[in-house]
C-alpha positions, -999 to +999 in steps of 0.1 A: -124-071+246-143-039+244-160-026+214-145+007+197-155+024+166-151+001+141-138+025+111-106+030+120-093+065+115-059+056+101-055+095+091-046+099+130-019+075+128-004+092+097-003+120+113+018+107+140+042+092+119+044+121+096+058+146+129+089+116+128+095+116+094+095+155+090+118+156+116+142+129+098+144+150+063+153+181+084+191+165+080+186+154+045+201+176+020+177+187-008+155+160-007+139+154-041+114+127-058+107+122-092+070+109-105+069+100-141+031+091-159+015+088-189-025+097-172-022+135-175-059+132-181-064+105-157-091+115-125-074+085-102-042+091-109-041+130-106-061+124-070-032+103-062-003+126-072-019+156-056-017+139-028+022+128-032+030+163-036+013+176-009+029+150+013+059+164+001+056+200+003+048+188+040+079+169+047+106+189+028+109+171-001+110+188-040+078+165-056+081+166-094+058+160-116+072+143-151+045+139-180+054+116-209+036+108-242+066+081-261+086+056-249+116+079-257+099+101-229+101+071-202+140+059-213+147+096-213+138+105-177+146+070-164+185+078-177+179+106-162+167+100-126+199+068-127+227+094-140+220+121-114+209+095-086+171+110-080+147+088-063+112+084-087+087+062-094+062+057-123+032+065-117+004+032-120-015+027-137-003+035-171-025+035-203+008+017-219+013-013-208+047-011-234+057+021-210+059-003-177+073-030-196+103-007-205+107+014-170+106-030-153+141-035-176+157-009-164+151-022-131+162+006-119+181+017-083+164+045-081+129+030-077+117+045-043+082+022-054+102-010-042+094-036-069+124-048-076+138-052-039+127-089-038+160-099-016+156-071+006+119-086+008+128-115+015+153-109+040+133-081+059+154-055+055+132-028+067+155+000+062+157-008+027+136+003-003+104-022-004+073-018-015+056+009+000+017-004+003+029-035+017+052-019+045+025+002+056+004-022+059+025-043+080+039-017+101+001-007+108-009-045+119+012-041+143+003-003+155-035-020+153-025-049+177-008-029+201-035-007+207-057-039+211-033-049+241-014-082+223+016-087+231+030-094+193+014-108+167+034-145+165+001-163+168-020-145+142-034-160+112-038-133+085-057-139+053-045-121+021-070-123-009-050-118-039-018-126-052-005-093-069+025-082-077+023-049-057+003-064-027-005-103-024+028-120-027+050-088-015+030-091+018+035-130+022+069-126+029+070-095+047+042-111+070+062-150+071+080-143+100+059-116+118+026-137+122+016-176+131-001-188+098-011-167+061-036-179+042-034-168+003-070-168-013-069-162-053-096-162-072-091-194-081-102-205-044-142-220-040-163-199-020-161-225+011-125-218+016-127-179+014-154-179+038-132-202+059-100-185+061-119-145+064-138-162+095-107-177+111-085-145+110-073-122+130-065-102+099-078-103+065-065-079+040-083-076+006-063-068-025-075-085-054-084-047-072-117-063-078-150-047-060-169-079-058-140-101-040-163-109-012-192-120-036-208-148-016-194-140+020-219-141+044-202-143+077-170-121+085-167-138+121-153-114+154-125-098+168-102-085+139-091-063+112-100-060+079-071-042+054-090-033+022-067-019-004-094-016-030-105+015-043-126+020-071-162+046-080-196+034-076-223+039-101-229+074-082-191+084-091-185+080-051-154+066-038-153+030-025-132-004-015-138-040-019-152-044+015-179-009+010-209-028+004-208-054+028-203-030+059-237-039+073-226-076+077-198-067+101-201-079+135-195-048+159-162-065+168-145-059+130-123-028+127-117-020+092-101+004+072-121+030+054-119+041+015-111+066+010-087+079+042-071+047+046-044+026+029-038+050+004-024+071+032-003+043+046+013+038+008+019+074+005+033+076+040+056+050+033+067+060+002+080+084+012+099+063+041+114+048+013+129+083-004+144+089+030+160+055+030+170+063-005+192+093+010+201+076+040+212+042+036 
């Protein structure tokens, strides 16, 4: 096949999709999303929000912004959100653990974030609420390999290293019945088999949250795409993903997607798929 630019620019495709989903919210009565967080002070997190409401602002939809300090805060707004049927998610991470642990019991309907839609999951109902990383990156696979000219993607093997709770397992079964074989690489796999299964794949998506996953990997192999969900600052405070410092072993072949400018567009693209879904379905 011929050789393209190997950083993808995913912000392109966002773009695309964002003209569609504008378009969807313009018959969406007062559209509005709730974010709830504890990391006021938090660089990460208010990057990521500023984002979300921007996205908003964009498509139509009233973005706010809820700060709690108690767990009364979290029950309070969670009541809330359920009583007067408002799409929201909590913000992650959260310097309380004792805050997630008590926003997961409520297990909420109104969780636009997807981690409790297991069945829907399971049963790939893709107009339902799931989790909105994983979605984008599946429905971006599949953007990736029709601009490569195949056909479907029934024969590819895809490599996913890590088995989160927010990526790893949601995307084995969103991926089970979209691709020929998964490989799931935890760190509990020896090097051999990690350098194995990234070599073999069509696709390998990297989502262990750790920035030396690929400790070890000398040999990336040819022809496919590399998903990194990592993102994390250097020692020079500059953005970067599990796959940033191993860039010059990549065989011109590899497309990849960049940090920053790349999957966190795709889960804030998607998330808010999943608020119009909320008002829809």
């Amino acid at each position: 096949r011929s050789v393209i630019n190997i950083k993808l620019n995913v912000k392109d495709y966002v773009e695309k999709q964002k003209i569609e989903l504008k378009e969807k919210f313009r018959s969406t009565e007062n559209p509005t999303l709730f974010i709830i967080t504890d990391s006021e002070d938090n660089i990460a997190t208010q990057s990521y929000l500023k984002s979300k409401v921007k996205l908003g602002e964009e498509l139509g939809v009233n973005v706010q912004v809820k700060y709690i300090k108690t767990i009364t805060d979290i029950v309070y707004w969670t009541s809330y959100c359920n009583e007067k049927h408002i799409p929201m998610i909590l913000q992650l991470p959260t310097k309380d653990k004792e805050i997630s642990r008590i926003y997961n019991e409520f297990k909420t309907q109104v969780d636009v974030d997807g981690f409790f839609s297991y069945e829907e999951i399971y049963n790939s109902r893709w107009n339902s609420i799931i989790p909105a990383t994983p979605k984008g990156i599946v429905y971006y696979i599949e953007e990736w390999a029709n601009n490569k000219g195949y056909k479907n993607t029934q024969n590819f093997t895809v490599t996913i290293i890590g088995r989160g709770n927010l990526v790893g397992k949601p995307l084995v079964m969103l991926l089970a019945n979209r691709v020929g074989s998964i490989h799931l690489i935890t760190s509990k796999s020896p090097l051999y088999l990690k350098q194995y299964a990234i070599k073999n794949s069509d696709v390998v998506i990297l989502a262990t949250g750790n920035k030396n996953s690929l400790d070890g990997i000398e040999d990336f192999g040819k022809d496919k795409l590399i998903v990194d969900t990592g993102i994390f600052r250097d020692e020079n405070n500059k953005l970067c993903g599990e796959l940033t410092k191993h860039l010059d072993k990549l065989d011109e072949s590899v497309d990849y997607t960049p940090v920053p400018g790349g999957v966190g567009l795709l889960t804030t693209l998607n998330l808010f798929e999943n608020v119009y879904a909320f008002y829809n379905n």
